[in-house]
Kinemage of the C-alpha trace (Angstrom):
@kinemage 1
@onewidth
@group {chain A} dominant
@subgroup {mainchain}
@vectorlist {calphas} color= white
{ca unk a 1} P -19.107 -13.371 -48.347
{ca unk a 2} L -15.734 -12.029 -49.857
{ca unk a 3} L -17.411 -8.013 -49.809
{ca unk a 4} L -18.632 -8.740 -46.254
{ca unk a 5} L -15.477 -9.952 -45.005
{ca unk a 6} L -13.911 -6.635 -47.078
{ca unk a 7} L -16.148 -4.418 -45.342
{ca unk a 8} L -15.124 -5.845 -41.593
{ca unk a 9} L -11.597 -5.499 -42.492
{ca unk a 10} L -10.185 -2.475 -40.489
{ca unk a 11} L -7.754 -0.083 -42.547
{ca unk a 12} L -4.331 0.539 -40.984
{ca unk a 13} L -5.528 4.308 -41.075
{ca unk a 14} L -8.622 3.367 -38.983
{ca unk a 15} L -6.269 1.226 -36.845
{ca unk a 16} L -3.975 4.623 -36.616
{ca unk a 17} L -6.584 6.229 -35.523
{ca unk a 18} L -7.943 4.349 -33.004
{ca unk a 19} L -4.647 4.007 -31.495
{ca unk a 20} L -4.149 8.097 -31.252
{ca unk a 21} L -8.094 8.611 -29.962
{ca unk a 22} L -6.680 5.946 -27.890
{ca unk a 23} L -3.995 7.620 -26.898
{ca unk a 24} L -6.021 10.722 -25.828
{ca unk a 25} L -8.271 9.152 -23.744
{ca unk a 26} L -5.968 7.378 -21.602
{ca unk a 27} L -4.047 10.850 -21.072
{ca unk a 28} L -7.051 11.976 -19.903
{ca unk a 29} L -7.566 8.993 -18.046
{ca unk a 30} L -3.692 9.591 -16.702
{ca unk a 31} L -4.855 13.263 -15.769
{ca unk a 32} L -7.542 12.213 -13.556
{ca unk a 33} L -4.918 10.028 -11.893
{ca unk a 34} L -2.907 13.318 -11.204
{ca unk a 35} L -5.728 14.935 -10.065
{ca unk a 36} L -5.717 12.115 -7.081
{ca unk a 37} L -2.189 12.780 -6.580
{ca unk a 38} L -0.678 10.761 -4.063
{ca unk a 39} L -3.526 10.223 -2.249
{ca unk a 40} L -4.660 6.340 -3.000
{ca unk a 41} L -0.832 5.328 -2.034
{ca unk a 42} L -1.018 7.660 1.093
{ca unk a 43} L -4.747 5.791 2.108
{ca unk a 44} L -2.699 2.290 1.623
{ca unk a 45} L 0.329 3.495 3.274
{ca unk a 46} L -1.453 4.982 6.462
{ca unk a 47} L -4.018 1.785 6.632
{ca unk a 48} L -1.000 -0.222 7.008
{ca unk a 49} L 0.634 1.861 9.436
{ca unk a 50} L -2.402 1.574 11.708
{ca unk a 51} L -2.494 -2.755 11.000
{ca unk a 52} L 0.633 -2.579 12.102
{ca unk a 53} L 0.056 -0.365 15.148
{ca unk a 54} L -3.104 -2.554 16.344
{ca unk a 55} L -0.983 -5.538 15.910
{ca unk a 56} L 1.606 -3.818 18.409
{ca unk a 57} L -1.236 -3.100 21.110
{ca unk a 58} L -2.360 -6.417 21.161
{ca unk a 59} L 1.343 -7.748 21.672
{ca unk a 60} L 1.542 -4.914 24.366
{ca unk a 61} L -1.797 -5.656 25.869
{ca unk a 62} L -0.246 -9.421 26.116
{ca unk a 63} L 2.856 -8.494 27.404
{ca unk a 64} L 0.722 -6.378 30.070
{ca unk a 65} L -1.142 -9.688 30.902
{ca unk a 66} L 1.729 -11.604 31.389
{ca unk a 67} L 3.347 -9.573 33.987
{ca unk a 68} L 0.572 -8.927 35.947
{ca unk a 69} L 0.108 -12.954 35.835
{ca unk a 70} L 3.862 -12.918 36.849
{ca unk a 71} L 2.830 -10.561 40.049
{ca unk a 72} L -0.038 -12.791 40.713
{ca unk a 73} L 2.286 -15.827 41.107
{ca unk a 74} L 4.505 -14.272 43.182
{ca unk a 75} L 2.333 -12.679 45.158
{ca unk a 76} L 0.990 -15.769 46.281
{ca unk a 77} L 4.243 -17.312 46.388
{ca unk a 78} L 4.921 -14.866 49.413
{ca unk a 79} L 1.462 -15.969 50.719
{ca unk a 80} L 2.267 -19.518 50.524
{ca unk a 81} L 6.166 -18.904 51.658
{ca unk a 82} L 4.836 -17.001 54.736
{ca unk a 83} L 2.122 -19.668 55.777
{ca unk a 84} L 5.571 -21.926 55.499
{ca unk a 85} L 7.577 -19.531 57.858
{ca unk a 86} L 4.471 -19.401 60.281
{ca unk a 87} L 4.651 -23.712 60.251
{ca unk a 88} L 8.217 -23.749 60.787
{ca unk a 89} L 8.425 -21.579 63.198
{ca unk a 90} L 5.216 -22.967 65.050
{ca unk a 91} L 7.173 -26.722 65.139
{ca unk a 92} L 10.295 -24.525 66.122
{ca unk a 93} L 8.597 -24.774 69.525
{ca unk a 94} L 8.148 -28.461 69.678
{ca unk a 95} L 11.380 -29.276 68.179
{ca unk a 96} L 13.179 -32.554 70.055
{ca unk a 97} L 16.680 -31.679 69.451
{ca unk a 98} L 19.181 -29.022 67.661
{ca unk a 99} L 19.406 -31.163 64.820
{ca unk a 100} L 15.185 -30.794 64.025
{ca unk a 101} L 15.731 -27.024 65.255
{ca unk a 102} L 18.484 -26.258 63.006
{ca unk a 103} L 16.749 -27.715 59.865
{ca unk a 104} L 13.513 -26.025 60.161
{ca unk a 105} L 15.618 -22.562 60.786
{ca unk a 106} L 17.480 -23.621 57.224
{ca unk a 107} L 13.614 -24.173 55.803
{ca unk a 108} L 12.231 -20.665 57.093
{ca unk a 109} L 15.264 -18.931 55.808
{ca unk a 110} L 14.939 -20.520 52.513
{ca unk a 111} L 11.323 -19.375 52.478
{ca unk a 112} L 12.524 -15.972 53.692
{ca unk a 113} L 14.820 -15.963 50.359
{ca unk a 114} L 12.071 -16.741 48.316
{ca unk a 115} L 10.103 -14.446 49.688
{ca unk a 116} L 12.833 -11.612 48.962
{ca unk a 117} L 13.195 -12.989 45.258
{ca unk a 118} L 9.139 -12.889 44.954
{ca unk a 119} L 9.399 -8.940 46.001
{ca unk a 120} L 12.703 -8.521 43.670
{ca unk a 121} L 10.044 -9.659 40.930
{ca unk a 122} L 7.401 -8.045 41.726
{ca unk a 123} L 8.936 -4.489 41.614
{ca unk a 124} L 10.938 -5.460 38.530
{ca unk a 125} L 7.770 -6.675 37.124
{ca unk a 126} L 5.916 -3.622 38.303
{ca unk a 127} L 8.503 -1.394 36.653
{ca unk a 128} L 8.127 -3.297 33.227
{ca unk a 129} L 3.835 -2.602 33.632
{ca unk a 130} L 5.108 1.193 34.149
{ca unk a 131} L 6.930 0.716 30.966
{ca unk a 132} L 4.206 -1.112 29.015
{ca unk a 133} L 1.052 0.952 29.943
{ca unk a 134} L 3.196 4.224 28.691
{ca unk a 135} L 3.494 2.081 25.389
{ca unk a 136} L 0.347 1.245 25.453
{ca unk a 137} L -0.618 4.980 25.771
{ca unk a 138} L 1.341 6.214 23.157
{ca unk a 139} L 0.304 3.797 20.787
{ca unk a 140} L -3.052 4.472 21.342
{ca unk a 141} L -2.704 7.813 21.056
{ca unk a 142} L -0.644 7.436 17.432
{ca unk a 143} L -3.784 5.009 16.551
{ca unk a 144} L -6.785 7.758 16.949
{ca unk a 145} L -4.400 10.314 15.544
{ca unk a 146} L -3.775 8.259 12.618
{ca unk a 147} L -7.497 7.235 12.263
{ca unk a 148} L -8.023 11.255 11.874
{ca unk a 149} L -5.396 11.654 9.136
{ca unk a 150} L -6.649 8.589 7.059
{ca unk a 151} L -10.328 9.721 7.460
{ca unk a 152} L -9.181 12.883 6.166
{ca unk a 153} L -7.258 11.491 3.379
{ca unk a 154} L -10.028 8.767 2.578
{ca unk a 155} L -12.715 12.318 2.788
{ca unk a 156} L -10.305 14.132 -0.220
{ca unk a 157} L -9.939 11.036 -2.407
{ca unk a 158} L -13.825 10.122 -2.064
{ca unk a 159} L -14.701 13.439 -2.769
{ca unk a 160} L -11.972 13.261 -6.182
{ca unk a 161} L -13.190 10.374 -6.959
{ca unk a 162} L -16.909 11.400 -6.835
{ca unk a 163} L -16.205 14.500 -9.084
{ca unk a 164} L -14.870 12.411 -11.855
{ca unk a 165} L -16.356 9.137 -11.186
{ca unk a 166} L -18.815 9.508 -14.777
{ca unk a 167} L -16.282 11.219 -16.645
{ca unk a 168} L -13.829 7.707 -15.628
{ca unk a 169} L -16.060 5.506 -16.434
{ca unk a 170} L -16.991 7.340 -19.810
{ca unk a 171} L -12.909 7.260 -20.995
{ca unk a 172} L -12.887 3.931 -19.514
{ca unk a 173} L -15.663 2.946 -21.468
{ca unk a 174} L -14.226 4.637 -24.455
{ca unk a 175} L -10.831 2.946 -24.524
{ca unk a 176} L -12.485 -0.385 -24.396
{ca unk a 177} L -14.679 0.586 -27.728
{ca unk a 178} L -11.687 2.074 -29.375
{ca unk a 179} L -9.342 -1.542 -28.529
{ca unk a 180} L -11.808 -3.524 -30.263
{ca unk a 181} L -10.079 -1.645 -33.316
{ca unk a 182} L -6.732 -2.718 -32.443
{ca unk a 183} L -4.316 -5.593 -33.148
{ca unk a 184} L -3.357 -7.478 -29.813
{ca unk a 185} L 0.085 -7.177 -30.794
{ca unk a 186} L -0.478 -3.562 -31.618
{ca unk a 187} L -2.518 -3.045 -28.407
{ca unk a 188} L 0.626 -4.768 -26.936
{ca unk a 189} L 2.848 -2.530 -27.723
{ca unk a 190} L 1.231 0.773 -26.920
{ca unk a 191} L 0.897 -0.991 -23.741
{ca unk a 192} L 4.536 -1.574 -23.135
{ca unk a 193} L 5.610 2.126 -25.046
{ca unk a 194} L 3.168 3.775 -22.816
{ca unk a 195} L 5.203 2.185 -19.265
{ca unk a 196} L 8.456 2.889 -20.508
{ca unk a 197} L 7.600 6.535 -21.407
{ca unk a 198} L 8.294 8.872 -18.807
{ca unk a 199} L 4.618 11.013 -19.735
{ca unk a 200} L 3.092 7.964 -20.960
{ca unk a 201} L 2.821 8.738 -24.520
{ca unk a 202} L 3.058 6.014 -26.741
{ca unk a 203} L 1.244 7.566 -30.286
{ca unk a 204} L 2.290 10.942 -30.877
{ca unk a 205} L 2.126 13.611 -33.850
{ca unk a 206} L 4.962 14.691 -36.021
{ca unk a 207} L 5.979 18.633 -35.237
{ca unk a 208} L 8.174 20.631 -37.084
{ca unk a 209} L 9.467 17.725 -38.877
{ca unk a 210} L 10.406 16.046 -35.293
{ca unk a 211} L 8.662 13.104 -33.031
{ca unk a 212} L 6.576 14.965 -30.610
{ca unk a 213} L 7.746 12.522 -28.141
{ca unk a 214} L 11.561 12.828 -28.293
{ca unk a 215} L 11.962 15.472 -30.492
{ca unk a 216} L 14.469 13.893 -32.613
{ca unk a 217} L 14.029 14.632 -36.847
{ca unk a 218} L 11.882 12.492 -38.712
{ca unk a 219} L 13.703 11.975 -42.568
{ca unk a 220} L 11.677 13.369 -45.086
{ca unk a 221} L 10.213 9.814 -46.549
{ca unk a 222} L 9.665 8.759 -43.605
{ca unk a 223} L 7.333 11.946 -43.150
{ca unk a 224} L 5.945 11.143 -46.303
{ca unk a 225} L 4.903 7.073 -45.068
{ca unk a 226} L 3.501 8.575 -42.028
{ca unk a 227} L 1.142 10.974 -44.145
{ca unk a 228} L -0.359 8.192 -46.563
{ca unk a 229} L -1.080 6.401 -43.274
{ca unk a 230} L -0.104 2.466 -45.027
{ca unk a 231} L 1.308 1.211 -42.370
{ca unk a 232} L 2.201 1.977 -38.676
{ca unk a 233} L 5.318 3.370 -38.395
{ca unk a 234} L 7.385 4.537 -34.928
{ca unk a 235} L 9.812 6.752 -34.239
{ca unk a 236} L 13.459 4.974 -34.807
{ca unk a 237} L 14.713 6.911 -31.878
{ca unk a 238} L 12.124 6.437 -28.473
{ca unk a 239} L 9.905 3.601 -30.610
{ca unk a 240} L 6.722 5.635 -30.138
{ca unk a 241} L 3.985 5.349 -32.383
{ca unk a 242} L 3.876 8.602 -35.124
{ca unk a 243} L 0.524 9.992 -36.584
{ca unk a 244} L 0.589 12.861 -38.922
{ca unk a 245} L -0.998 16.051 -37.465
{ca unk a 246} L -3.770 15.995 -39.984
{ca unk a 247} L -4.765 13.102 -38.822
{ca unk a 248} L -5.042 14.684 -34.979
{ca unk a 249} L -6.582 17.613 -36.911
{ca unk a 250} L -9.461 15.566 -38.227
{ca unk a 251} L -9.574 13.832 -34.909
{ca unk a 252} L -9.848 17.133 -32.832
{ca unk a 253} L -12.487 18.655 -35.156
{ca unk a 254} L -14.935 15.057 -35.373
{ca unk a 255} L -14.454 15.009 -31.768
{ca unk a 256} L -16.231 18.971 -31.392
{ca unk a 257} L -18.934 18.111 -33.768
């Protein structure tokens, strides 16, 4: 049981490793990301521009509605105020006194205000319909020519994402095999090394006696630790993770057989 457990144990250089390959295949991963440029924020960006446009025709259209209901009403207001004027001034005829006279006359001209405040309305109201199917228009207008620019967006980043689609899902597949092989708190923090760094590198070789990351000098012994490949050891500078570059060498040349 002790040699089986032995033999599942995974060496810190295995664990090294797996954290560079690692490394490489989310850069590749990261490059097909380039490759869609901004194009998947762009699709998001211009889908909600449109919600938002359809949500301001539909507060348009209602607006629209409401002032023609408004010219309705006072349209028949002056239908209704006219029928009054044509009562008033029918009794006008039959009145008994000055006194009945006088107060229908103060009736019909009320009517006859109403009447002028109805057609105040209407043209104000008329006016504002002007103003609203113009809106309407325009926002119309900015809807079909933003359906052609997000079709033509969605078109590029379908036709990206169909030329790399396998090749994706291989590194995806990949960098799921190759975290099996990795410490969560390891895992961890190439996670959080790889957000913080500007290219998202978080292992890296040593160079010319420097991290490749920062390029700040590595001390001697501390070269020397990286080589027998013990234990993992980042640069003291950016905190990245440093492999030597036989290690990438063997890595490189497995990887072509």
């Amino acid at each position: 049981m002790a040699k089986e457990k032995q033999e599942k144990e995974i060496t810190i250089e295995e664990k090294l490793k797996s954290l560079y390959e690692l490394q490489q295949v989310d850069s590749e991963i990261d490059r097909l990301r380039v490759l869609q440029g901004e194009l998947p924020q762009e699709v998001k960006d211009k889908g909600d521009e449109l919600e938002g446009l359809r949500t301001r025709l539909q507060n348009i259209e209602a607006e629209i509605k409401n002032l023609e209901s408004q010219i309705s009403e006072r349209r028949v207001s002056i239908e209704q105020a006219n029928a009054a004027i044509a009562k008033y001034t029918e009794q006008q005829k039959n009145v008994r006194n000055n006194r009945e006279y006088d107060n229908l006359s103060k009736e019909i001209e009320f009517q006859s205000s109403e009447i002028e405040l109805c057609q105040k309305r209407i043209k104000e109201h008329t006016l504002g319909l002007e103003v609203k199917h113009e809106e309407k228009a325009k926002t119309i207008k900015s809807i079909e020519e933003g359906m052609v620019d997000l079709n033509q967006k969605k078109s590029e980043l379908n036709d990206i994402l169909a030329e790399t689609k396998q090749e994706a899902e291989n590194l995806k597949a990949r960098a799921l095999e190759l975290e099996k092989n990795i410490d969560e708190r390891y895992l961890t923090a190439f996670n959080r090394i790889r957000k913080n760094a500007h290219n998202g590198l978080a292992v890296v070789t040593v160079e010319r006696d420097s991290c490749a990351g920062c390029f700040n000098k590595i001390p001697a012994q501390r070269q020397l630790d990286i080589r027998l490949r013990k234990k993992i050891i980042v640069c003291e500078y950016c905190g990245r993770i440093l492999v030597d570059p036989e290690m990438a060498e063997e890595l490189k040349n497995r990887k072509k057989k």
